[in-house]
N, C-alpha and C positions, 0 to 999 in steps of 0.2 A: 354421529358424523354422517355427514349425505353422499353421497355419491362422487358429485362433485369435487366435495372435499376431501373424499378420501382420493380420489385421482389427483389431484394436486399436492397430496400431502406425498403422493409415492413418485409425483414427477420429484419434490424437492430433497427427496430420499437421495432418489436418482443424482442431482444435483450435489448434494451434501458430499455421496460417496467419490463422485467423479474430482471434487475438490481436494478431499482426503487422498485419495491417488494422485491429485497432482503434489502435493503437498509432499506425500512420502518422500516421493520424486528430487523435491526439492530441498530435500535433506541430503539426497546421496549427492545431490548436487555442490551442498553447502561442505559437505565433506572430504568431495574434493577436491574445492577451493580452497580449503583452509593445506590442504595436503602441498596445493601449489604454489599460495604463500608462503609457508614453511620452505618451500624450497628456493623463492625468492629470497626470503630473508637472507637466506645462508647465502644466497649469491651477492646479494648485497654487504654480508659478514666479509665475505669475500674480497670486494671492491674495497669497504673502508681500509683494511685492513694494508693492502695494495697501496690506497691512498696517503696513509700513513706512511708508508718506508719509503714514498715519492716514485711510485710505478706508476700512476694514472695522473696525468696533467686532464682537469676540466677546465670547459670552454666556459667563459663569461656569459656567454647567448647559446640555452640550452631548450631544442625545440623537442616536445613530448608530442607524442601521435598516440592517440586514444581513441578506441573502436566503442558505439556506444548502439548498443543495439534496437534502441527506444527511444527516439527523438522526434519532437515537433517542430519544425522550421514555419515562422510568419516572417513573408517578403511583404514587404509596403512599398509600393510607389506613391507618391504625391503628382500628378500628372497636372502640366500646364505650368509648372513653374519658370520652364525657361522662356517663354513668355511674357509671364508677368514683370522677369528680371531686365529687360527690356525697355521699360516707361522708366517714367522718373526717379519714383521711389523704389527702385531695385532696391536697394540698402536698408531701406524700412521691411520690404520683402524677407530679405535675409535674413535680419535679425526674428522677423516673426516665423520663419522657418524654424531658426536656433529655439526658439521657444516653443514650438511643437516638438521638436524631438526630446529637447528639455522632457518638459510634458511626459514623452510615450516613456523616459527611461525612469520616470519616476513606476510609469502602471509597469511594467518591468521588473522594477525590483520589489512592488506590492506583494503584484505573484512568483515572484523569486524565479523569475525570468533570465537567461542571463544575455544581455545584448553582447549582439557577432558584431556588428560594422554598423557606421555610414556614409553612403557615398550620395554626395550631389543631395538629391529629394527622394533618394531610395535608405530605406531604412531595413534591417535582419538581428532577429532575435529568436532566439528557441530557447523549449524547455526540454528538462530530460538530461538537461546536463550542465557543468559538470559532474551534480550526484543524479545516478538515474531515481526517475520514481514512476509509480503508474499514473499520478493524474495529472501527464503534464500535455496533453491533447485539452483535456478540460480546463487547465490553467491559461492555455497559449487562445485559446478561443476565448473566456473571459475576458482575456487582457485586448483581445483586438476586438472584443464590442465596447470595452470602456473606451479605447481611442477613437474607435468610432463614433461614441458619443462625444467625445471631447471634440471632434470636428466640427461637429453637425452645432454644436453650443455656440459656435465664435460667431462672432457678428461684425467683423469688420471684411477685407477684402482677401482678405486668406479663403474665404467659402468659396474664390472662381476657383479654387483650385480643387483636380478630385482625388480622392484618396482609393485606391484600390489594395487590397490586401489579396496576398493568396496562404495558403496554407497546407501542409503536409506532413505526414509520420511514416517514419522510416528509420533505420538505420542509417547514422551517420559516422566519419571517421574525423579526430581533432585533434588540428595542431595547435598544441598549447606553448607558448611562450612567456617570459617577461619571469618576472621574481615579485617587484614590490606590485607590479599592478600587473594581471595576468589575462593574456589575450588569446582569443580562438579562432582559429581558422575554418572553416568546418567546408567538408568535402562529401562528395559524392550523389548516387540520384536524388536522393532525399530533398538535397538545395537544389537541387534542376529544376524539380518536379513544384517544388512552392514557387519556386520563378514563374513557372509558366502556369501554375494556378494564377499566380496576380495578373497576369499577362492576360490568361481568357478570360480576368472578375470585370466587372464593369463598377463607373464609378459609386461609389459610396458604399459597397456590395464585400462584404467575405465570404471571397470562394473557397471552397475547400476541396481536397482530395476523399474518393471514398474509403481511403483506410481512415481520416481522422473522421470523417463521420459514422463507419460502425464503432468509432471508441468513445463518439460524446452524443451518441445520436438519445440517448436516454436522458441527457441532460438539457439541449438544446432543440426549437423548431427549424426544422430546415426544408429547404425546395431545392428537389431538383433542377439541375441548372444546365445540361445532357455532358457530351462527352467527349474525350479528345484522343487522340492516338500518341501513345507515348511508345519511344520506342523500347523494345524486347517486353513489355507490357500489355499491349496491345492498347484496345480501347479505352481510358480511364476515365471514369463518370466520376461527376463534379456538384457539391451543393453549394447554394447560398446561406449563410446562419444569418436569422430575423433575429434571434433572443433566446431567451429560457423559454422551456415550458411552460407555461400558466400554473402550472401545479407546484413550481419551483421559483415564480419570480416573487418578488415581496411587492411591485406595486404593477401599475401599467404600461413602464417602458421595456419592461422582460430585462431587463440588465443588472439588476441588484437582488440577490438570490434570497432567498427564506429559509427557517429552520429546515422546511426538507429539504433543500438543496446541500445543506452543509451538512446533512445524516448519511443522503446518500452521497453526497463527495469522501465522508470519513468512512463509510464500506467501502469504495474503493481505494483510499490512501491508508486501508489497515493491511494492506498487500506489503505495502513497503514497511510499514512497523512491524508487523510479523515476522518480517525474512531477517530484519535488523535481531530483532529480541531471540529469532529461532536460532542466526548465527551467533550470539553471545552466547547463547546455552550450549551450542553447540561445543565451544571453547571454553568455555568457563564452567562450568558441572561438573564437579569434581567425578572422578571416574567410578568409586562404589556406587552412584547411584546410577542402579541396575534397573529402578522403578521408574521415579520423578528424572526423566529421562528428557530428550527432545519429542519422541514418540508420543506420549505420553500426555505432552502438552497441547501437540497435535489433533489427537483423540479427543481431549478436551475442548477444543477450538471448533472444529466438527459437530460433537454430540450437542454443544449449546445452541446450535444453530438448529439442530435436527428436534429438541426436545422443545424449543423457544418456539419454530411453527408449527409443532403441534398445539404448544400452548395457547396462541394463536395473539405473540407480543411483538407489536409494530418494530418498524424497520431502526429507531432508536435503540428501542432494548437490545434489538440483536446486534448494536454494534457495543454497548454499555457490555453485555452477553460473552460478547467474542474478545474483548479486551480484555475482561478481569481473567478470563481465562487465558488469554495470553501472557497474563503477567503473575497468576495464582501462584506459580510453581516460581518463577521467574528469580523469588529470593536464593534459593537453594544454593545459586551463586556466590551468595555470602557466608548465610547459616543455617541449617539443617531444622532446629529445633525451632526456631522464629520466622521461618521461611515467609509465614504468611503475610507479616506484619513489614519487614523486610522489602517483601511485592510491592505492599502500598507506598515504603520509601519509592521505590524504582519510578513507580509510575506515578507518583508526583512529582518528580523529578524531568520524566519522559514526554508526558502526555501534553503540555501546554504546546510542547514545540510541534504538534500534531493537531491542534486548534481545538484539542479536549477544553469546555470549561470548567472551573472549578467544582460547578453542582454537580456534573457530570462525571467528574475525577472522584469527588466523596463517593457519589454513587455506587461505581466500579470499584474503589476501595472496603466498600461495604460488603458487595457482594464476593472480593475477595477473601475477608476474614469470616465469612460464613464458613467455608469450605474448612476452617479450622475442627482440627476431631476432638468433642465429639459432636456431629455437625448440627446446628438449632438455626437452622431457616427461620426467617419472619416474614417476609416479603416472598415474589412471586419468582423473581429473577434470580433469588438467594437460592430458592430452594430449585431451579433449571439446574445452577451448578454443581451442587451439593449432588444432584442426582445424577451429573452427566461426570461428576469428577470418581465418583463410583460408579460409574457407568459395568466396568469390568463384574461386577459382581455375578450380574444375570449374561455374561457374554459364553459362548462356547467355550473358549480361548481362556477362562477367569483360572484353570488351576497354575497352567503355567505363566501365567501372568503374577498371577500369586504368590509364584514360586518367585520371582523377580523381585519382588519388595522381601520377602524372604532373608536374601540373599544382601540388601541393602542394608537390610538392618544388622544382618551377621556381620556386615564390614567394620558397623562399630559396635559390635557389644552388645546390641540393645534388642536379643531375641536368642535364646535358647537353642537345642535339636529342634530341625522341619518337624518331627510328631509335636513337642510343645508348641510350636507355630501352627500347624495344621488344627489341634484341639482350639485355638484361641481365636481360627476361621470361625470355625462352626459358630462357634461363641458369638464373633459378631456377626458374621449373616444371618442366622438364625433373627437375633435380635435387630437388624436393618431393615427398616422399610424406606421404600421410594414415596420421595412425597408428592411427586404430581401424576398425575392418571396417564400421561403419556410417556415415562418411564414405567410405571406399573404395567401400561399394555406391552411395554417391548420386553420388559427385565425380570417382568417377577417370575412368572411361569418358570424361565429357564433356570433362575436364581436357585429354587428349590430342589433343582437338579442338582447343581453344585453342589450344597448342603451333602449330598446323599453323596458324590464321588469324595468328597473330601474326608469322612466319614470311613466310607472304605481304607483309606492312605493312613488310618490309625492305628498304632499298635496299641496294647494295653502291655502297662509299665508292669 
């Protein structure tokens, strides 16, 4: 390894760990969410209950306010229409109006957009809600180059007219209403702030804010466009999006994305599967496991990324890599002893609504049921997890970690006294080798360490 590469492999070290700490994080977080759920429900227990003896009269028209801390807002103006409405065929005008926005609510609901209003020739739609998710700065810019292009296509007299977009991410606050068809209100800077990006775009042009462009600037070309004074903000700098990257579009108009676009769109939309699959484990794991835990999985999730670039496996694998790890242990939810197989239900089940394809679902199912003991790797990615799922062996931390699955197995029956468990270590570490050269350089060294403390922890019968 050169130099080079070894500094890069210790920046993604760096990287990997700072994930894992955010990660942890976001467990104690999920922890205690579900703590304050629990205490809604009972408040909720509460209400029904009320409801039932006739203490609470509800209202027919019930408005919900919902704080969303992650939202993209696109404002669209159509500029010039009142104008056009003016000549003869005003009415032809209109109707061709209705069939632009027709139009935009279709690419709206493509990318699972949800439209806010329309008023007049001003159109408002965001992503990020009502389920929040991370790629909805990359969804809401998608969707306002394909209307873009849908403009720029028409050849009759709708082209006098210009279309300006503005765009922005922030936190938003919504009022939700309605029952059979459900409406948003949506409040605060966030919709100021896309207002007056449209307002400073010029025509045919999507402006953006600089928070949505350090969130898509990796996916899209953009030009500085300079900057405006918002107020308690101060200056706010502004770009134009031309298209995809080159290295991300599949042909010459930059608007229709390529396999890498949709590998790196699924590492960033495996934020929001993760947090989904990490809270299910969270709640559902049955409590003896002291091992195959949410930690655990974590660890997992982490070390494939850290052991896959040293292996030096493109940006696909490590998300094939980071899923089947996410979903290895994922069975446990059901059943202990099929756990593995189980995963693979889960995540055939999970993955299509996450734009997994099938070859890529077998794939990740494969490298699932490697991880089954006792572990026979055959491929390259099987054998990243097999080594990152026994990662613990060669770790500092591997007795009392040890001592965890221990403890899991004593909940049901399926492991003797810590000395019978400590002799059956030896036994398999002893006989455990890492199968790729970059768990060997992190694990073995230390692994043999282990051996020898475990060793000591023996009594003779």
């Amino acid at each position: 390894m050169s130099i080079n590469e070894e500094k890069n492999f210790i920046k993604r070290i760096a990287k990997v760990t700072k994930e894992n700490n955010l990660l942890q994080k976001e467990i104690k977080e999920l922890t205690q969410k579900n703590e304050e759920l629990q205490h809604e429900i009972d408040e909720l227990k509460t209400t029904v209950s009320k409801l039932q003896t006739g203490e609470i009269m509800l209202q027919n028209k019930e408005i919900v306010t919902k704080k969303f801390k992650m939202a993209t807002v696109l404002y669209i103006d159509i500029h010039g229409f009142s104008n056009l409405t003016n000549k003869d065929d005003s009415q032809s005008i209109i109707d061709d109006l209705d069939e632009i926005f027709l139009q935009f609510d279709k690419i709206v609901e493509k990318y699972k957009i949800e439209k806010i209003k329309t008023i007049g020739d001003t159109y408002m739609c965001a992503g990020g809600i009502p389920e929040k998710n991370s790629t909805n700065p990359i969804d809401v810019v998608m969707a306002a180059l394909e209307m873009q292009a849908y403009m720029q296509s028409l050849n009759n007299n709708i082209q006098l007219l210009e279309l300006r977009m503005g765009i922005h991410s922030g936190a938003v606050t919504a009022q939700i209403s309605g029952k059979k068809k459900i409406s948003y209100e949506l409040k605060g800077d966030t919709v100021n702030i896309a207002s007056r990006m449209e307002a400073a775009s010029k025509a045919g042009e999507i402006n953006i804010s600089v928070m949505t462009y350090e969130l898509i600037k990796e996916f899209f070309t953009c030009a500085y466009q300079g900057s405006m004074p918002v107020k308690y903000q101060g200056n706010l700098e502004m770009y134009f999006v031309k298209g995809l990257l080159p290295e991300l579009a599949a042909d010459d108009t930059f608007i229709k994305p390529n396999q890498n676009f949709f590998t790196k769109y699924g590492l960033v939309q495996f934020i929001d599967l993760q947090e989904i699959v990490l809270d299910r484990l969270e709640k559902e794991l049955p409590e003896y496991l002291h091992y195959h835990n949410v930690k655990h999985t974590v660890d997992v999730v982490t070390e494939v990324e850290l052991i896959g670039w040293g292996e030096g496996v493109n940006d696909e694998e490590i998300l094939l890599l980071k899923t089947a790890a996410l979903f290895h242990d994922f069975g446990h939810i059901i059943d202990f002893d099929t756990h593995e197989y189980q995963g693979t239900l889960l995540a055939q089940e999970i993955l299509p609504k996450y734009g997994y394809s099938q070859e890529q679902i077998d794939a990740i199912n494969n490298i699932i049921m490697a991880t089954k003991l006792p572990p026979k790797p055959t491929t390259l990615l099987q054998k990243i997890i097999c080594d990152s799922d026994l990662d613990y062996l060669g770790r500092s931390d591997m007795v009392p970690v040890s001592n965890t699955l221990y403890d899991e197995l004593k909940a049901q029956n399926k492991i003797g006294s810590l000395n019978d468990w400590n002799k059956l270590q030896v036994k398999f570490i002893s006989n455990h080798q890492y199968f790729t050269e970059t768990a060997r350089n992190l694990r073995e060294v230390n692994k043999q360490q282990q051996i020898e403390r475990i060793k000591s922890l023996i009594t003779e019968d």
